[in-house]
VOPAGU-2260 file (C-alpha; in pm, 1 decimal, decimal comma):
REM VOPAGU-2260
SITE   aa  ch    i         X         Y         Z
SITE  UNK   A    0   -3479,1     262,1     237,9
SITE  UNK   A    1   -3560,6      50,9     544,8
SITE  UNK   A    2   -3425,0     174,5     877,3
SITE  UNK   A    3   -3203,9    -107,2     971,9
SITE  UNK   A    4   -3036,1    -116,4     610,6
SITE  UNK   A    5   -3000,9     243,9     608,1
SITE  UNK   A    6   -2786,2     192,8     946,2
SITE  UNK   A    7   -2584,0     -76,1     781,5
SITE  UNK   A    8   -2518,3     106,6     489,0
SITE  UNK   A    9   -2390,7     354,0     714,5
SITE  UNK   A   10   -2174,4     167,0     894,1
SITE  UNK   A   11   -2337,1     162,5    1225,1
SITE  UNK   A   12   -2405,7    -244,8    1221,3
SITE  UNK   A   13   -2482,2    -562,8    1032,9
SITE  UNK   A   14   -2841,5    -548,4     954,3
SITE  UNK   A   15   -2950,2    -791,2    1244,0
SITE  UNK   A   16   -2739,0    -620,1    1498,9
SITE  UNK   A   17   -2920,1    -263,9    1356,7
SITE  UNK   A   18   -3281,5    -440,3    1420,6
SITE  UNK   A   19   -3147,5    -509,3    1756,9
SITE  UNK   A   20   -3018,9    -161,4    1824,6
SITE  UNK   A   21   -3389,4     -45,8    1660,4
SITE  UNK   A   22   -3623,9    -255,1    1911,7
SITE  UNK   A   23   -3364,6    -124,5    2191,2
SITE  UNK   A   24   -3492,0     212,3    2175,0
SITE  UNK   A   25   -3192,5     345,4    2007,4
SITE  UNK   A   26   -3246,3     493,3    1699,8
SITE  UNK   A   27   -3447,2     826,7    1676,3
SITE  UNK   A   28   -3558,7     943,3    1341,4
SITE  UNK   A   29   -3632,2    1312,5    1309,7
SITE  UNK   A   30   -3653,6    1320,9    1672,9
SITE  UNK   A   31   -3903,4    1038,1    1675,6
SITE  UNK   A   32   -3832,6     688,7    1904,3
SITE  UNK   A   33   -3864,5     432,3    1629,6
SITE  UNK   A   34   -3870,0      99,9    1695,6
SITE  UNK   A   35   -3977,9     -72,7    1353,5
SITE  UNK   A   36   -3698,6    -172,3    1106,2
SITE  UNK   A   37   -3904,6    -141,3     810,1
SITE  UNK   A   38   -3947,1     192,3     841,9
SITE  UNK   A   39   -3842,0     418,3     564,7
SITE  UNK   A   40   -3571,4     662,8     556,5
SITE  UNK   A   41   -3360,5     858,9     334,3
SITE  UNK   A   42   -3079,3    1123,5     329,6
SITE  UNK   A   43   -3343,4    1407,9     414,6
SITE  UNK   A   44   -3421,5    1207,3     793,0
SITE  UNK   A   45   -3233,8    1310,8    1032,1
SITE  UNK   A   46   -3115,3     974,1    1225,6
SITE  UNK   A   47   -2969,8     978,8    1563,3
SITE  UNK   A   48   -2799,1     659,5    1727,2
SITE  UNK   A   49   -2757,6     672,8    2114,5
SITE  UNK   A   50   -2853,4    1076,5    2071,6
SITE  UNK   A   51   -2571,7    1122,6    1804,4
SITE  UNK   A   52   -2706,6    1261,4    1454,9
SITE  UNK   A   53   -2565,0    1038,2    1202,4
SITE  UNK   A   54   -2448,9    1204,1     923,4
SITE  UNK   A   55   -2599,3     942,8     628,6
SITE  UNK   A   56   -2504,7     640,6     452,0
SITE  UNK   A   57   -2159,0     722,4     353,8
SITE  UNK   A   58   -1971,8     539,2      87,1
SITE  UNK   A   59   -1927,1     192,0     130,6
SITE  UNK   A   60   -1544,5      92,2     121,9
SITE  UNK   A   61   -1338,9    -248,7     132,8
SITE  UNK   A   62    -996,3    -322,8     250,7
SITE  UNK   A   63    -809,2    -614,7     225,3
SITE  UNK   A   64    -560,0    -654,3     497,2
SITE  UNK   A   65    -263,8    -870,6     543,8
SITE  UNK   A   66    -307,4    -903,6     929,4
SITE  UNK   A   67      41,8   -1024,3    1080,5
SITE  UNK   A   68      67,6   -1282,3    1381,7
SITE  UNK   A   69      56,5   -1058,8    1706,5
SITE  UNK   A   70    -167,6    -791,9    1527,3
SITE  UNK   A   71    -566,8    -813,7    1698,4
SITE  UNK   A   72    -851,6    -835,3    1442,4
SITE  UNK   A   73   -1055,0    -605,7    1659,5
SITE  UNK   A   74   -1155,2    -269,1    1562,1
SITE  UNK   A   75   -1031,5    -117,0    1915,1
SITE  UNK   A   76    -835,9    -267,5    2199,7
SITE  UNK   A   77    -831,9    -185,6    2590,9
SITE  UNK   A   78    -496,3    -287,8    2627,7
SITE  UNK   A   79    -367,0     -75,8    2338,6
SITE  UNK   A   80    -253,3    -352,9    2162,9
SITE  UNK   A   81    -203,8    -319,6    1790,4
SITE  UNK   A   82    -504,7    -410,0    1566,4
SITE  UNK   A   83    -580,0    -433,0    1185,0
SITE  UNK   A   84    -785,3    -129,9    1206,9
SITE  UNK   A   85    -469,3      66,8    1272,7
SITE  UNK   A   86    -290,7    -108,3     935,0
SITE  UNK   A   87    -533,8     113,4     711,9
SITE  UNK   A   88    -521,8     465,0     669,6
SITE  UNK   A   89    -899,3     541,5     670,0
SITE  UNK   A   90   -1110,3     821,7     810,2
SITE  UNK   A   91   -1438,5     588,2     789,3
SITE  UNK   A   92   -1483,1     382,6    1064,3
SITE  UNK   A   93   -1413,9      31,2     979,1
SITE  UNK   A   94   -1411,4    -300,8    1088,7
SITE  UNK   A   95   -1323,9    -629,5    1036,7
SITE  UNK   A   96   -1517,3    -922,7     877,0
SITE  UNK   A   97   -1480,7   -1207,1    1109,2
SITE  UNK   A   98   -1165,6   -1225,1    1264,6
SITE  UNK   A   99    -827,7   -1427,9    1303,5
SITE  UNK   A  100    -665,4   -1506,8    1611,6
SITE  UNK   A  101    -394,5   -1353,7    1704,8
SITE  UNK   A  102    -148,6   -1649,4    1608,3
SITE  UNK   A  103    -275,2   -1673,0    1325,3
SITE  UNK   A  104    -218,8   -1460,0     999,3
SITE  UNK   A  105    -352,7   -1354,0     652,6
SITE  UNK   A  106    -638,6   -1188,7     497,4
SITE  UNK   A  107    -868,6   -1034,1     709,0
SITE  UNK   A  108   -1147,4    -780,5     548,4
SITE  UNK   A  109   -1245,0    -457,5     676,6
SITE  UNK   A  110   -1550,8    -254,7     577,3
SITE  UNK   A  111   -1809,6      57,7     664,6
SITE  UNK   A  112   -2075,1    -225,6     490,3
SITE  UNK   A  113   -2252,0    -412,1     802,6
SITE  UNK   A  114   -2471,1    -581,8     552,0
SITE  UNK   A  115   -2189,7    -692,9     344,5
SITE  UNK   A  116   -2037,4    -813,7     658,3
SITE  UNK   A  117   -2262,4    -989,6     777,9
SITE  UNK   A  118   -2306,6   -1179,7     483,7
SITE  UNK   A  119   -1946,9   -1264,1     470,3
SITE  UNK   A  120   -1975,1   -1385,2     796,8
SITE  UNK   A  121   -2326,1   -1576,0     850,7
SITE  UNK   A  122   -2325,6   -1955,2     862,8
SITE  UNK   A  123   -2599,5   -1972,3     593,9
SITE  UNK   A  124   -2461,2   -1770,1     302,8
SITE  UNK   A  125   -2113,0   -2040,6     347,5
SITE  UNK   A  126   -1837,3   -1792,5     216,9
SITE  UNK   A  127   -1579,7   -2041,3     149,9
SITE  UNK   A  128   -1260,0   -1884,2     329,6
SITE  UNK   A  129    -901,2   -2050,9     232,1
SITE  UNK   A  130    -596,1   -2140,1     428,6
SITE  UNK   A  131    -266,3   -2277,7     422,4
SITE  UNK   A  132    -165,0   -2453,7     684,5
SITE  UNK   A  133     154,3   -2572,9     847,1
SITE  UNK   A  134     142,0   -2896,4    1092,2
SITE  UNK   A  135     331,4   -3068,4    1320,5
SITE  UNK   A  136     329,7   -3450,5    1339,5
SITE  UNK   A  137     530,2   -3528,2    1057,0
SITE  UNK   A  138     426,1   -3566,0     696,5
SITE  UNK   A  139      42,7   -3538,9     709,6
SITE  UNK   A  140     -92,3   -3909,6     564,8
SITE  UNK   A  141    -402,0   -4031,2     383,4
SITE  UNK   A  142    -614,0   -4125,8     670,9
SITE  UNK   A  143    -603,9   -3786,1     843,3
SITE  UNK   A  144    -672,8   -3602,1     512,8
SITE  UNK   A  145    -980,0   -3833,1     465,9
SITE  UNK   A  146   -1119,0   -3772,5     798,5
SITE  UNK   A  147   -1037,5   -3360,1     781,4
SITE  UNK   A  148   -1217,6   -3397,6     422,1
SITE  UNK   A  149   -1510,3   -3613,7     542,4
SITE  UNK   A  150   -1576,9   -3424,3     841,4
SITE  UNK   A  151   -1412,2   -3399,4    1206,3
SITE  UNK   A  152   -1595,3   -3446,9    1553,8
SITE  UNK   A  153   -1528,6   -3179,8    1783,3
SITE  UNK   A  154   -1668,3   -3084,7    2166,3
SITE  UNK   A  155   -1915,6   -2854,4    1940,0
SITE  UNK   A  156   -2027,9   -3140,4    1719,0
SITE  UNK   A  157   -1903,2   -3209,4    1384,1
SITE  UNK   A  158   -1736,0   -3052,2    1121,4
SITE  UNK   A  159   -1883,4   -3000,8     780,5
SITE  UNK   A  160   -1676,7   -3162,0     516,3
SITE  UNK   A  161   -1403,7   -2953,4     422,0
SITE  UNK   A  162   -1179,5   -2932,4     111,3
SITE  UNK   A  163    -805,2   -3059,0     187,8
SITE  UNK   A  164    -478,8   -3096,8     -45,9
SITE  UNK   A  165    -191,8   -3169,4      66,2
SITE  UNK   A  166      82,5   -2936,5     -42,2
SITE  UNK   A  167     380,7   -3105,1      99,2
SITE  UNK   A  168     421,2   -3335,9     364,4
SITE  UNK   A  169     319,7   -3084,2     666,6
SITE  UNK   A  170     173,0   -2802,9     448,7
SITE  UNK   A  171    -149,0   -2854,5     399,0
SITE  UNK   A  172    -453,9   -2608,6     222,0
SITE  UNK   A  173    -724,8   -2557,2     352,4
SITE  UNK   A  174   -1127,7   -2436,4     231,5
SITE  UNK   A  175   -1411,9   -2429,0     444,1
SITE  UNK   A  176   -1733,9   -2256,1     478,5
SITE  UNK   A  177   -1788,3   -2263,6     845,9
SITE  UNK   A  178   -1647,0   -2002,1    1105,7
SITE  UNK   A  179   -1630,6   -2219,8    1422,1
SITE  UNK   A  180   -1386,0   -2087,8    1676,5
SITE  UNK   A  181   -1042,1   -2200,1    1604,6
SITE  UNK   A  182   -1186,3   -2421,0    1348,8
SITE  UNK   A  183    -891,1   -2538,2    1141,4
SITE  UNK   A  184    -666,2   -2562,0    1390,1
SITE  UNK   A  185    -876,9   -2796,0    1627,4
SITE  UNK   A  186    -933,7   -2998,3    1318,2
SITE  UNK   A  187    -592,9   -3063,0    1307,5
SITE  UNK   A  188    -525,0   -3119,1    1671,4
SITE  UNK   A  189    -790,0   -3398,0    1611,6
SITE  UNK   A  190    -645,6   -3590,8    1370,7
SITE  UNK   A  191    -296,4   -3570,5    1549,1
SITE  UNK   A  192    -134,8   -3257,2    1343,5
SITE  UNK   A  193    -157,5   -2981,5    1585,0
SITE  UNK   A  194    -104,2   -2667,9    1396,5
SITE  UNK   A  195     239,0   -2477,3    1391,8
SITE  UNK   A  196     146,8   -2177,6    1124,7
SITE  UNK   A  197    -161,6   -2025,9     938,0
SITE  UNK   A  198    -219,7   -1800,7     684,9
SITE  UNK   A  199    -564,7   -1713,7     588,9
SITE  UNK   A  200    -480,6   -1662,4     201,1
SITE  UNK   A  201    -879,0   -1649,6      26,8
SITE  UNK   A  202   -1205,8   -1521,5     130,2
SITE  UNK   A  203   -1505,1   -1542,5    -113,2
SITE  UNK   A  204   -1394,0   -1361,3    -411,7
SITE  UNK   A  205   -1063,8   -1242,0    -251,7
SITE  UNK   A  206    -710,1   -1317,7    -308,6
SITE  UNK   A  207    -421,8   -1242,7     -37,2
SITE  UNK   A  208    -182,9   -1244,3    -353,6
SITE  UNK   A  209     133,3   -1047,3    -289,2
SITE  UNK   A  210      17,8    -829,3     -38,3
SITE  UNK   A  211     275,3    -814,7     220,7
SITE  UNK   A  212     253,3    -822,3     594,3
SITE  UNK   A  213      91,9    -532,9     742,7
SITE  UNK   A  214     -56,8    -366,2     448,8
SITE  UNK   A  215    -346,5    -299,6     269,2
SITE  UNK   A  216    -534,5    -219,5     -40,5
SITE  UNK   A  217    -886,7     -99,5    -112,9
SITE  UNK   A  218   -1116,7    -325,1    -306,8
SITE  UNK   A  219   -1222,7    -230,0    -675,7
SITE  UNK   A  220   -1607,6    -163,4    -732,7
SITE  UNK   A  221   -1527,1    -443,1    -934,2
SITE  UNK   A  222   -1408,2    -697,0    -650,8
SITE  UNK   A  223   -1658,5    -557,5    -401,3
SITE  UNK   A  224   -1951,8    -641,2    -678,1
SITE  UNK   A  225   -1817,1   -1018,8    -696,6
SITE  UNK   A  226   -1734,3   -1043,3    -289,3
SITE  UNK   A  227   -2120,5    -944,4    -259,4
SITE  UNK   A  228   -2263,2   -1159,9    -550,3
SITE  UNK   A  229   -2079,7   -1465,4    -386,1
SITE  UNK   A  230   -2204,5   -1401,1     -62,9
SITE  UNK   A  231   -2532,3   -1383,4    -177,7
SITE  UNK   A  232   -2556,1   -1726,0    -294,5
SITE  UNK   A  233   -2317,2   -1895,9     -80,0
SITE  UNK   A  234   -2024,6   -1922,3    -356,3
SITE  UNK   A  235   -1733,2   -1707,5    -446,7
SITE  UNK   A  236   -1519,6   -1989,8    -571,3
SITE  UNK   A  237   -1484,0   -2042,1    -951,8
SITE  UNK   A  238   -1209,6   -2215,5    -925,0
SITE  UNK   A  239   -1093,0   -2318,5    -563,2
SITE  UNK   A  240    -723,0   -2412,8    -561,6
């Protein structure tokens, strides 16, 4: 296996954030300074990161999280505020796919699988990622839902169309396959609906369901095999609601 996917399937780092770490002068292999991520490794290499001998690719694992508002979507915090890493009782090191802000609240992913994430996350692969979303403003009209649907211009340029329905008058849901910071809710502000409550409630292949605030289940080899296929083509949406 290459270097740099051996470290993701280890958990170290997304693929491009292992090549990084490689051309850094990070990664030793069998005491050796490598700095080429093709090169191959196995179990019987002994790998060191920043001098630390990492123990091999361990078992990739998938959570699905239901991350409540106030909870970070960080894997650590210096302020020793609560995170989503905390929510699952794991020995692997984990970490979250993406993230939600802190007012915000849902599904949030967390894996050992840097590759995986990475996909998930990458503006080219388009993981469609679902929300429902409660505005102020009044009842939301047709105009606005046009213009979030068509496309909205931000300070960052515009938005790629986007998949709207309007639930009730201010509940509106939400799909989307870019990760722009704040995204939804500055495409709300825009249109004169500035946000009150969201919930992520899909990613890719994955259903929030009925998990309930603050917990968490680990994925199926089933569900992780569909969450990868659909990130590998930039789909994971049969049937988007």
């Amino acid at each position: 296996m290459r270097l740099a996917k051996y470290l993701a399937h280890a958990g170290v780092a997304s693929r491009r954030a292992a090549e990084t770490m490689i051309a850094a002068g990070r990664i030793r292999v069998d005491g050796e300074l490598v700095r080429d991520p093709a090169r191959d490794v196995g179990d019987g290499n002994r790998v060191q990161v920043d001098g630390q001998v990492l123990a091999g690719a361990e078992k990739r694992v998938v959570y699905a999280v239901n991350k409540p508002v106030g909870v970070l979507s960080t894997a650590q915090d210096t302020h020793g505020r609560p995170t989503v890493v905390e929510l699952v009782g794991e020995e692997r090191r984990l970490y979250p796919v993406g993230r939600l802000d802190g007012d915000s609240s849902g599904l949030i992913l967390l894996t050992n699988d840097g590759e995986l994430a990475n996909r998930l996350t990458h503006p080219r692969y388009g993981v469609p990622k679902t929300y429902r979303v409660r505005v102020g403003g009044g009842s939301v009209g047709e105009r606005a839902l046009q213009a979030l649907r068509a496309g909205v211009q931000l300070e960052d340029g515009k938005t790629a169309p986007a998949q709207v329905r309007r639930v009730r008058g201010d509940l509106l849901e939400f799909t989307i396959r870019e990760g722009r910071n704040r995204q939804v809710r500055r495409m709300c502000e825009a249109v004169g609906h500035p946000v009150l409550a969201l919930e992520r409630v899909r990613l890719g292949a994955v259903r929030l369901g009925d998990l309930k605030a603050g917990a968490s289940r680990r994925l199926s080899e089933l569900e992780i095999a569909k969450l990868r296929a659909g990130a590998g083509n930039g789909e994971g949406f049969g049937d988007t609601p």
